[in-house]
GUGU-394642 format. One line per field, with one value per atom (N, C-alpha, C): residue in three letters; residue number from 1; x, z, y. Coordinates in pm, whole numbers. Atoms other than C-alpha are relative to their C-alpha. Layout:
N
residu: (ALA;...)
num: (NUM;...)
px: (X;...)
pz: (Z;...)
py: (Y;...)
***
This chain:
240
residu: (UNK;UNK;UNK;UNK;UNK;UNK;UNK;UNK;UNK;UNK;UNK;UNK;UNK;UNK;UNK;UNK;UNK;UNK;UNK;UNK;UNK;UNK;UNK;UNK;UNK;UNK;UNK;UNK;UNK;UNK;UNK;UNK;UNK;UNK;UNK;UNK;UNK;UNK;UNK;UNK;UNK;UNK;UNK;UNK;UNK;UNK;UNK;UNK;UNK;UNK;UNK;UNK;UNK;UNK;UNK;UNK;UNK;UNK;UNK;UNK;UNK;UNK;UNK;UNK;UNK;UNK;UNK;UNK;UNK;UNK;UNK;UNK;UNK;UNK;UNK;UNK;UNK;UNK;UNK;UNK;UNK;UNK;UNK;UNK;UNK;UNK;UNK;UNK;UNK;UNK;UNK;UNK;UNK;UNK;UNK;UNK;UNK;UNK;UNK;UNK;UNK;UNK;UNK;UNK;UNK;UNK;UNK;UNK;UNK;UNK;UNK;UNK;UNK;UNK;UNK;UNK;UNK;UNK;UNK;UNK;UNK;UNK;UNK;UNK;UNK;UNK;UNK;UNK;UNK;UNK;UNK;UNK;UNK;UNK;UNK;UNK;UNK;UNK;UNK;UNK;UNK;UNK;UNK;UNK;UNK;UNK;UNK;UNK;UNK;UNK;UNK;UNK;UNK;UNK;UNK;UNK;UNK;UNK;UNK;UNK;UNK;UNK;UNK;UNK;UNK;UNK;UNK;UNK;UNK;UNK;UNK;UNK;UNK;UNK;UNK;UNK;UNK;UNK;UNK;UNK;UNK;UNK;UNK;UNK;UNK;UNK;UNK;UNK;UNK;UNK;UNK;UNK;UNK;UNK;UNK;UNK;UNK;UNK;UNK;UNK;UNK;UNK;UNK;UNK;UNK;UNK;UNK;UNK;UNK;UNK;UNK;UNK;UNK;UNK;UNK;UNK;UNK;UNK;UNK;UNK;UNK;UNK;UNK;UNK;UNK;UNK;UNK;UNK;UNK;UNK;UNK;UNK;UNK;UNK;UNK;UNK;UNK;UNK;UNK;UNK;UNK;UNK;UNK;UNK;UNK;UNK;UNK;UNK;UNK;UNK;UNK;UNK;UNK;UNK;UNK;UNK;UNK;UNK;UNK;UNK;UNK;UNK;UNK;UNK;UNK;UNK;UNK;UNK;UNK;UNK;UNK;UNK;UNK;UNK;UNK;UNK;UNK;UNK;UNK;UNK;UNK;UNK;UNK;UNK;UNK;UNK;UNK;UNK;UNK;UNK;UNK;UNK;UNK;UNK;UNK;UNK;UNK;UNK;UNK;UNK;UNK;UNK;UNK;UNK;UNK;UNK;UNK;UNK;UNK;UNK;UNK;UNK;UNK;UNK;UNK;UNK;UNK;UNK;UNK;UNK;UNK;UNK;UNK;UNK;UNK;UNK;UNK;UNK;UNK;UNK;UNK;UNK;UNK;UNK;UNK;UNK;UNK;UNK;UNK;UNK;UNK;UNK;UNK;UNK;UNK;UNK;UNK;UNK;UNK;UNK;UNK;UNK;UNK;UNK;UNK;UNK;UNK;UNK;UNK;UNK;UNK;UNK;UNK;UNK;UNK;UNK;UNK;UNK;UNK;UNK;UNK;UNK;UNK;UNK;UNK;UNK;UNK;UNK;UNK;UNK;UNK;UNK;UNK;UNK;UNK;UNK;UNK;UNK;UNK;UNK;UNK;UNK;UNK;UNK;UNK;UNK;UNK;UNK;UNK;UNK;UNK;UNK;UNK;UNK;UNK;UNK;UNK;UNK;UNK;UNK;UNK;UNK;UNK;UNK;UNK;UNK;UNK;UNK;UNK;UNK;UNK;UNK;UNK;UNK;UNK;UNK;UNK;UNK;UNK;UNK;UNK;UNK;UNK;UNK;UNK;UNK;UNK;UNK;UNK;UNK;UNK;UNK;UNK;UNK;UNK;UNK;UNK;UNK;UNK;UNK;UNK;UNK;UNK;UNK;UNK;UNK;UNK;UNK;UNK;UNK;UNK;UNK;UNK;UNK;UNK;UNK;UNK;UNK;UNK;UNK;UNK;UNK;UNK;UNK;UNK;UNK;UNK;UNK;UNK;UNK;UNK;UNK;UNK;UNK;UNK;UNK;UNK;UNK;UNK;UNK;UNK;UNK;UNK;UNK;UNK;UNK;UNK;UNK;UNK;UNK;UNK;UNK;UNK;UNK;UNK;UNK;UNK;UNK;UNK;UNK;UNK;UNK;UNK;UNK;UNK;UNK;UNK;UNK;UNK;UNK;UNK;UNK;UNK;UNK;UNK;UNK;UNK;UNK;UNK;UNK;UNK;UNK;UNK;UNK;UNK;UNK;UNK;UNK;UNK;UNK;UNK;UNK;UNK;UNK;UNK;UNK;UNK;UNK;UNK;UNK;UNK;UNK;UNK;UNK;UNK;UNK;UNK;UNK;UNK;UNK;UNK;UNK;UNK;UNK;UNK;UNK;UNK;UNK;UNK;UNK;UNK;UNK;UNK;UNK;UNK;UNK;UNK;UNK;UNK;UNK;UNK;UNK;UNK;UNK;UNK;UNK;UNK;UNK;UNK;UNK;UNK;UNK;UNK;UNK;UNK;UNK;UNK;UNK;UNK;UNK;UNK;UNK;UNK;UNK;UNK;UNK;UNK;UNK;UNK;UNK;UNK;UNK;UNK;UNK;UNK;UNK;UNK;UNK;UNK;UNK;UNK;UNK;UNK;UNK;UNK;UNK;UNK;UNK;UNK;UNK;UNK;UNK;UNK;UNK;UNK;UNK;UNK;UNK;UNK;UNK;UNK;UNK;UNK;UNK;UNK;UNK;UNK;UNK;UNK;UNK;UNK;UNK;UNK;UNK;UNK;UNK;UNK;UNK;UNK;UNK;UNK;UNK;UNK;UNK;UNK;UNK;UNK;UNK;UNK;UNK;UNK;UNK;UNK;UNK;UNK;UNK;UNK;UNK;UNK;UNK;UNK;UNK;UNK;UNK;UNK;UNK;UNK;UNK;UNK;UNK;UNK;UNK;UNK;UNK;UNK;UNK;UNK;UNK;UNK;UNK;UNK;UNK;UNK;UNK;UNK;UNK;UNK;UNK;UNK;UNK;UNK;UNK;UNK;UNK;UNK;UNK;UNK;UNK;UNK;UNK)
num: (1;1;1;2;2;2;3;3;3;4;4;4;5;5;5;6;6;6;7;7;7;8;8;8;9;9;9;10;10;10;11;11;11;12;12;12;13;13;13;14;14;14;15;15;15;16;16;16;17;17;17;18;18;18;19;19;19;20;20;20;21;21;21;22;22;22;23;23;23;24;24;24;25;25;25;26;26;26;27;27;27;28;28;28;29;29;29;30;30;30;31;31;31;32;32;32;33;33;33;34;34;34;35;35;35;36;36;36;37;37;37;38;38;38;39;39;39;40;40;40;41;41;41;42;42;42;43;43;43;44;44;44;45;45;45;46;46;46;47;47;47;48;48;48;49;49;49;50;50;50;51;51;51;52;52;52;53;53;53;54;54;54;55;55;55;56;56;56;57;57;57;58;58;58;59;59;59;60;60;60;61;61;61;62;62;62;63;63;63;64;64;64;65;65;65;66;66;66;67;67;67;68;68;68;69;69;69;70;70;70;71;71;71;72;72;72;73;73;73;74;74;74;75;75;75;76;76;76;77;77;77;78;78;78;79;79;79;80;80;80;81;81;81;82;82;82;83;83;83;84;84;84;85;85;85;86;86;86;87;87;87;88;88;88;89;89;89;90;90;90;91;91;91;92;92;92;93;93;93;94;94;94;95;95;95;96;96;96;97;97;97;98;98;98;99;99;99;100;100;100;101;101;101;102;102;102;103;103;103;104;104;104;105;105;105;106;106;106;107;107;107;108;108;108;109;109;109;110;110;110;111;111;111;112;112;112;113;113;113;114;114;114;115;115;115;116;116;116;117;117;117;118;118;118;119;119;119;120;120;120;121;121;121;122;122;122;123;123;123;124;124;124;125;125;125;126;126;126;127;127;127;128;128;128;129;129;129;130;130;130;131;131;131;132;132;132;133;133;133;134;134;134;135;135;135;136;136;136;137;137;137;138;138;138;139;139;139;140;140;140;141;141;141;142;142;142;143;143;143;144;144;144;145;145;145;146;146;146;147;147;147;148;148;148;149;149;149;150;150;150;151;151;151;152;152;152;153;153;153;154;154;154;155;155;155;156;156;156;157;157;157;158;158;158;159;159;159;160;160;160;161;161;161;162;162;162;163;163;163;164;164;164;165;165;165;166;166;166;167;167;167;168;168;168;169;169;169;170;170;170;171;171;171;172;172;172;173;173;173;174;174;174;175;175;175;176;176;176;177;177;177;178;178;178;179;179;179;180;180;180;181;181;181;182;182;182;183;183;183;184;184;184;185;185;185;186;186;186;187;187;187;188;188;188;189;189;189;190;190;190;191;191;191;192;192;192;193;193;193;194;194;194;195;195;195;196;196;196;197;197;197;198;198;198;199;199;199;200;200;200;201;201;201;202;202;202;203;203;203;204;204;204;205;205;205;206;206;206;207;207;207;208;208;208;209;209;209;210;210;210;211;211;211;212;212;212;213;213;213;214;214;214;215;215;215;216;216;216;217;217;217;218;218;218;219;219;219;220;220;220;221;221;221;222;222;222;223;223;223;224;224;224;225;225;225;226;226;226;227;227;227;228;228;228;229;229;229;230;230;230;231;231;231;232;232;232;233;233;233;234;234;234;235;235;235;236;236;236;237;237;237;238;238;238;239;239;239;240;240;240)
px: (113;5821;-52;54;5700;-197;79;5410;-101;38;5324;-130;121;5007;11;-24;4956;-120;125;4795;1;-6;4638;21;-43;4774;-80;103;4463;71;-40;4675;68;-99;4942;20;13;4973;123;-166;5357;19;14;5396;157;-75;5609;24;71;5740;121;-68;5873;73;-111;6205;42;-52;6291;0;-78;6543;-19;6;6496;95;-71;6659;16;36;6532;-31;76;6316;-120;113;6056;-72;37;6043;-34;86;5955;-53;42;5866;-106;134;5502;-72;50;5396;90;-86;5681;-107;67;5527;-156;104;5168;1;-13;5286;16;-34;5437;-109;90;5134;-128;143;4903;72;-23;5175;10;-18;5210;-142;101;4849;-42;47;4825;68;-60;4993;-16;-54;4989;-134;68;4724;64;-68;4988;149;-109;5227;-11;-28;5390;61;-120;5573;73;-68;5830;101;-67;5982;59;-103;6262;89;-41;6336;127;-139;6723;22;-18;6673;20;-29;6582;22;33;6660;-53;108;6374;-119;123;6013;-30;8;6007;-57;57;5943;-187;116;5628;-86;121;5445;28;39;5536;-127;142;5285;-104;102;5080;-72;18;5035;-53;8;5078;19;-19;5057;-120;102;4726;-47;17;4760;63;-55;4771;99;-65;4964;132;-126;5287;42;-79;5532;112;-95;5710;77;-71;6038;93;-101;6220;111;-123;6551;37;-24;6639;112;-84;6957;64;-35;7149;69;-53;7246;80;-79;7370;-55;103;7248;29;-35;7408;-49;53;7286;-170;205;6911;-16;81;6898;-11;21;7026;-127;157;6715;-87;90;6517;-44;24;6588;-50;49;6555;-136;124;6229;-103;109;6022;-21;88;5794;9;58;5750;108;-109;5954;59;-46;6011;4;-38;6188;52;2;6194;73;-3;6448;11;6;6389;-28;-43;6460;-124;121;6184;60;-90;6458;-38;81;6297;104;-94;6596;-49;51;6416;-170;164;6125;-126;96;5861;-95;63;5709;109;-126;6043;5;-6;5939;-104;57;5656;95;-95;5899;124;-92;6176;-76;60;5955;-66;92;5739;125;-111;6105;-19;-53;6223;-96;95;5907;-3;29;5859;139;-162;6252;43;-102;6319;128;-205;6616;-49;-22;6681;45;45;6762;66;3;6742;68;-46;6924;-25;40;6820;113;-148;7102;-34;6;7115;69;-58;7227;106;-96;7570;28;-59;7625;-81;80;7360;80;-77;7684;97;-117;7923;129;-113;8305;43;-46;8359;-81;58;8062;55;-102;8218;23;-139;8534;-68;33;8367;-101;87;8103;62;-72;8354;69;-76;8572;-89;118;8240;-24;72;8153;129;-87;8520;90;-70;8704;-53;-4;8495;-16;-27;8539;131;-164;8924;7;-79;8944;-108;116;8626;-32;85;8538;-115;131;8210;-44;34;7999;-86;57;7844;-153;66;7644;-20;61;7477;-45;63;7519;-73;36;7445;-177;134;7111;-115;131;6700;-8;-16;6684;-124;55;6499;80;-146;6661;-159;132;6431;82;-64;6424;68;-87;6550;148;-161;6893;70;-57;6953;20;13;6866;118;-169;7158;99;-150;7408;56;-50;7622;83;-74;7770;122;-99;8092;-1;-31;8106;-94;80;7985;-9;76;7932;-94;83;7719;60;-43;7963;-68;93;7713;-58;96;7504;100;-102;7837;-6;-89;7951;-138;174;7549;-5;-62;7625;88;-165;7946;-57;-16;7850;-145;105;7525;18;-20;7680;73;-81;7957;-89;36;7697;-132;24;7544;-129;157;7199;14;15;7046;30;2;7115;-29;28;6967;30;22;6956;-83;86;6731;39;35;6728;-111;113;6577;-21;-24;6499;57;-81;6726;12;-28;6735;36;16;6843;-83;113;6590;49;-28;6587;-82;96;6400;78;-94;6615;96;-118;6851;90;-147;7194;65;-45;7335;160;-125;7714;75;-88;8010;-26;-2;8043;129;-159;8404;-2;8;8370;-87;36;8166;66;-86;8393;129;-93;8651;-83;99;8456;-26;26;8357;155;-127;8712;86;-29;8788;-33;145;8505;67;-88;8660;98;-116;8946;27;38;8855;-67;90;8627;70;-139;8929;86;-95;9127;-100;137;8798;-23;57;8739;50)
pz: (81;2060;-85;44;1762;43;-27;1867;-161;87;1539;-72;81;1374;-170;146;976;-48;-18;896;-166;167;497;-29;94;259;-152;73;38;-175;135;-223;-32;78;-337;7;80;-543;-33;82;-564;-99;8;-769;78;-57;-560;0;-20;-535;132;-80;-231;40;38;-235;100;-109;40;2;0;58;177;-115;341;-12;-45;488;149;-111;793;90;-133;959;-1;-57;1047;146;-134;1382;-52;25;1214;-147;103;871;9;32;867;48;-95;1123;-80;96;926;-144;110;599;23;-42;750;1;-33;863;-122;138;546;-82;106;360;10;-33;544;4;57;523;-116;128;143;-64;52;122;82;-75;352;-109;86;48;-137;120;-244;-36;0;-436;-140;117;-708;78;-91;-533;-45;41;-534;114;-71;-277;-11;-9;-355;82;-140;-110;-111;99;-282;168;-128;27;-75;58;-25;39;-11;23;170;-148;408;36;-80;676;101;-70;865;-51;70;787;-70;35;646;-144;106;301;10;-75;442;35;-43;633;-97;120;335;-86;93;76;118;-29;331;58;-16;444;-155;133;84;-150;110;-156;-135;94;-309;40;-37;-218;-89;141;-568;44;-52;-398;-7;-34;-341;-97;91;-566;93;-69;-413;-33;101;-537;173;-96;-353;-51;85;-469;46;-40;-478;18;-113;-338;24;-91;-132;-97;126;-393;72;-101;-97;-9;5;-46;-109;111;-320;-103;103;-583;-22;-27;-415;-7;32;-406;-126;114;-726;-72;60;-836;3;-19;-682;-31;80;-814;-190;142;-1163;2;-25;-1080;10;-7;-976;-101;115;-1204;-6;-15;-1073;26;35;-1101;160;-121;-715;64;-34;-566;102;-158;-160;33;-63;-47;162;-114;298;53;-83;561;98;-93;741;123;-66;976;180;-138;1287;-15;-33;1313;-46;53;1098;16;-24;1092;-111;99;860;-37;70;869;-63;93;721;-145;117;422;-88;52;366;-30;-17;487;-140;94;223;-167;110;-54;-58;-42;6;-37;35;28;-182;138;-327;-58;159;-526;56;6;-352;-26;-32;-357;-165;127;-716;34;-36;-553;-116;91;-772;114;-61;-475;147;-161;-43;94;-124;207;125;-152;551;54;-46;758;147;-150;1075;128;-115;1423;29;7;1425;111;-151;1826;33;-98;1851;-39;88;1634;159;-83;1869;-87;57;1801;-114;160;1536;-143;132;1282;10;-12;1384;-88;89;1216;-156;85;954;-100;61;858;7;-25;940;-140;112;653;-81;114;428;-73;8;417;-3;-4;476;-140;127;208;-91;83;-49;-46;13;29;-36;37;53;-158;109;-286;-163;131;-500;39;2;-324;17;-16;-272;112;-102;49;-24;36;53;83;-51;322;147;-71;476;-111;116;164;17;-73;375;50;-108;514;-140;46;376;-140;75;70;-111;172;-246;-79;130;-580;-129;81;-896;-90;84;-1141;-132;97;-1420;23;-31;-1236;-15;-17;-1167;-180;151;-1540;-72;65;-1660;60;-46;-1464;46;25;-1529;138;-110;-1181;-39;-32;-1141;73;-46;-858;79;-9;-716;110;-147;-328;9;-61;-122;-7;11;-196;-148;99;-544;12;-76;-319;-44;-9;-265;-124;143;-634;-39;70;-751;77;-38;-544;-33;89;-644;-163;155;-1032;7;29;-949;-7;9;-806;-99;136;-1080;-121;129;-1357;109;-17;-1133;53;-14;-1028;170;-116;-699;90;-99;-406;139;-92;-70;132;-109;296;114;-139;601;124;-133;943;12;14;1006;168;-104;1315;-24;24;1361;144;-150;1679;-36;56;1660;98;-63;1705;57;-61;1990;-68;3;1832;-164;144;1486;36;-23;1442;-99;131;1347;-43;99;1112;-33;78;1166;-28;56;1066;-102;97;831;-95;88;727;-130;135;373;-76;75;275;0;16;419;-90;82;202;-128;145;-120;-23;28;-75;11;0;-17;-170;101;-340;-97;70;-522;-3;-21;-416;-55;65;-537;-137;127;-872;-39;33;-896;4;64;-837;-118;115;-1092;-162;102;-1371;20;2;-1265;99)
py: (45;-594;115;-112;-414;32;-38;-199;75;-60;-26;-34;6;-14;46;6;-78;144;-146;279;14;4;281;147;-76;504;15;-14;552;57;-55;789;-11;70;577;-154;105;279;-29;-48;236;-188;131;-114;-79;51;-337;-155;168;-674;14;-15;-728;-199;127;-1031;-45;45;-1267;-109;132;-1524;-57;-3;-1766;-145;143;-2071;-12;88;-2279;160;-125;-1965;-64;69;-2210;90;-57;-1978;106;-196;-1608;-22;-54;-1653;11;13;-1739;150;-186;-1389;100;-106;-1193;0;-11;-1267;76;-62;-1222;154;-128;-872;100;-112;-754;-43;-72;-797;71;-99;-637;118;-123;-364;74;-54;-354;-9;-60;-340;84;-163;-12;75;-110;163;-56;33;-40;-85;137;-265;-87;36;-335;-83;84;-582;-137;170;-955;1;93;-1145;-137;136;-1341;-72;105;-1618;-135;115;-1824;-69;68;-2067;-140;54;-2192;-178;169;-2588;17;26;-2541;-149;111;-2834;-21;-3;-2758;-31;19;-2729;142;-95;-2400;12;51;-2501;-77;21;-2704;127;-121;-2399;135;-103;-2153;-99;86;-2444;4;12;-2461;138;-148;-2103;87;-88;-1949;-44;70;-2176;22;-44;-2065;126;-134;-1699;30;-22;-1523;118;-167;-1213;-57;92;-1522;-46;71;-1633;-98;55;-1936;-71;29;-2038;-138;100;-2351;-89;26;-2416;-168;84;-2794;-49;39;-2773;196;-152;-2446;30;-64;-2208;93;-124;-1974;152;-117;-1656;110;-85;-1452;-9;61;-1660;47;-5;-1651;117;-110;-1294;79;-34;-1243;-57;106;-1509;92;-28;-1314;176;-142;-933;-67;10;-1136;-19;20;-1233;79;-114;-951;108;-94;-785;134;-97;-483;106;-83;-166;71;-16;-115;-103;85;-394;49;-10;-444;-141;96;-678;-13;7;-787;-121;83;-1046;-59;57;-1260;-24;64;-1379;43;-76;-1164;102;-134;-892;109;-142;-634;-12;-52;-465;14;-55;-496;111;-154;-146;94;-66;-25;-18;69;-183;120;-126;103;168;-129;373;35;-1;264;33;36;188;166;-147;574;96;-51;702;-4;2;591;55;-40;707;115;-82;985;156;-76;1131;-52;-8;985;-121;28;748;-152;125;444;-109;102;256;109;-55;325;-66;81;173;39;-32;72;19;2;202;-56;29;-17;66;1;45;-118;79;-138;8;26;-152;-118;120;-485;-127;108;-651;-47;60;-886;107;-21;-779;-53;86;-1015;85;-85;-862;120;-129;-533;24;-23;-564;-84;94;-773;138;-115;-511;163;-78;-272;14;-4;-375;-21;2;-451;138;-111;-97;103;-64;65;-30;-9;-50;-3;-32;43;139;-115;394;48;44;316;9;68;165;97;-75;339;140;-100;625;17;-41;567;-58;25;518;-78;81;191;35;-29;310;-133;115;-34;-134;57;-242;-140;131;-594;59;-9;-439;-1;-11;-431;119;-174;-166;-56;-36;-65;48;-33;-90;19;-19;-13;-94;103;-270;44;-110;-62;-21;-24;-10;-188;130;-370;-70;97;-526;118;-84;-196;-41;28;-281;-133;156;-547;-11;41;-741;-123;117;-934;-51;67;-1022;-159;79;-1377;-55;41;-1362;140;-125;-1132;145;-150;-834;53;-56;-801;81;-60;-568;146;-159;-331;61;-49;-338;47;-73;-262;161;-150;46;85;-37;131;51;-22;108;111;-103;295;105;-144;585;54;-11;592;64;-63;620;70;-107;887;-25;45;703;78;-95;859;-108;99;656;87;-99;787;-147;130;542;75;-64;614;-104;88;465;-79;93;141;-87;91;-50;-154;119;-368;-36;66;-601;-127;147;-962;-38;105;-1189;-137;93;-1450;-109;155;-1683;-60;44;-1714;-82;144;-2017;39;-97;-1905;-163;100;-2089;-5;-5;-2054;79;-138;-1836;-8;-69;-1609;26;-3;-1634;-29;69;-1815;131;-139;-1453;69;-91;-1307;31;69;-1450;19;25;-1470;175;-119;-1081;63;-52;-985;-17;66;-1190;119;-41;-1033;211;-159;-666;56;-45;-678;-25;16;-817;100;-93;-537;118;-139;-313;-3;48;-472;67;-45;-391;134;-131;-55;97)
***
């Protein structure tokens, strides 16, 4: 259980919008959300949250309108049918205003005071974007090899260390609106890395807390990303 206390940060104002794709977290979003904005106002009074909820089949949609539906701090985007998650997070880097962009996961596995830590990072280090680097031993065998090869072969094939490109980060909006993406699953994350470091942008990652949450409803393999980012990889070798 997180224990942490939201402690204000009186002398910085970083502007933030902080981006989160959801689908059917009827069980953590509402207290997740709660949490992160009493953390992005211990540092910030220049902020947005946006919640682009992917055509849940729960109620999740429901207790976001009724929770945050007339909370000017919320932008709530509800897609009317599943665009998949690649799509939604791209939606949702186009979306935000503000020149430090926080994407992060309501889902319960992460931690919402990581969201100050990352965010504090980038402005105060200069990075153009941060990655949370998880603790990869709370993965079964299967994500393993899965996040194994996510993160290994694009050192293999580019040279560059993706780091934790699947995990929580800050990207500045600047970098994202320059650099043009090919690819069109969740490996968009890698290649936005990849092309960052290429044209030389700072990229830094810190340690983040990560547990999976018992109370999240899994939704299923992962194979068809896995497939689609493999795709997506090697097209991106072929281009560059």
């Amino acid at each position: 259980m997180i224990i942490n206390k939201v402690r204000k940060n009186s002398n910085l104002s970083i502007p933030t919008s902080l981006v989160i794709p959801v689908y059917n977290g009827e069980l953590t979003v509402i207290e997740q959300l709660r949490l992160c904005e009493k953390i992005l106002n211990s540092f910030t009074k220049k902020y947005e949250i946006i919640v682009a909820d992917d055509n849940s089949r729960d109620n999740t949609s429901d207790l976001l309108k009724e929770n945050f539906i007339n909370n000017k701090n919320y932008k709530l985007i509800f897609n009317k049918t599943n665009i998949g998650i690649a799509k939604n997070i791209k939606n949702l880097y186009s979306q935000a205003k503000y020149e430090y962009i926080c994407l992060y996961s309501a889902d319960g596995d992460w931690s919402p005071y990581d969201i100050k830590k990352l965010v504090i990072h980038s402005y105060k280090n200069d990075s153009d974007i941060v990655i949370g680097k998880r603790n990869k031993r709370v993965y079964n065998p299967y994500r393993k090899i899965i996040s194994f090869c996510y993160n290994f072969l694009p050192r293999l094939l580019f040279q560059v260390d993706t780091i934790d490109a699947g995990s929580i980060k800050v990207i500045k909006k600047t970098l994202f609106k320059k650099i043009p993406l090919l690819s069109k699953g969740v490996f968009f994350e890698a290649e936005l890395i990849i092309r960052a470091k290429n044209e030389r942008y700072i990229i830094s990652s810190m340690p983040i807390t990560f547990e999976r949450s018992k109370l999240k409803k899994e939704n299923g393999g992962k194979m068809k990303l896995a497939i689609t980012s493999l795709i997506d990889l090697i097209n991106l070798r072929l281009k560059i």
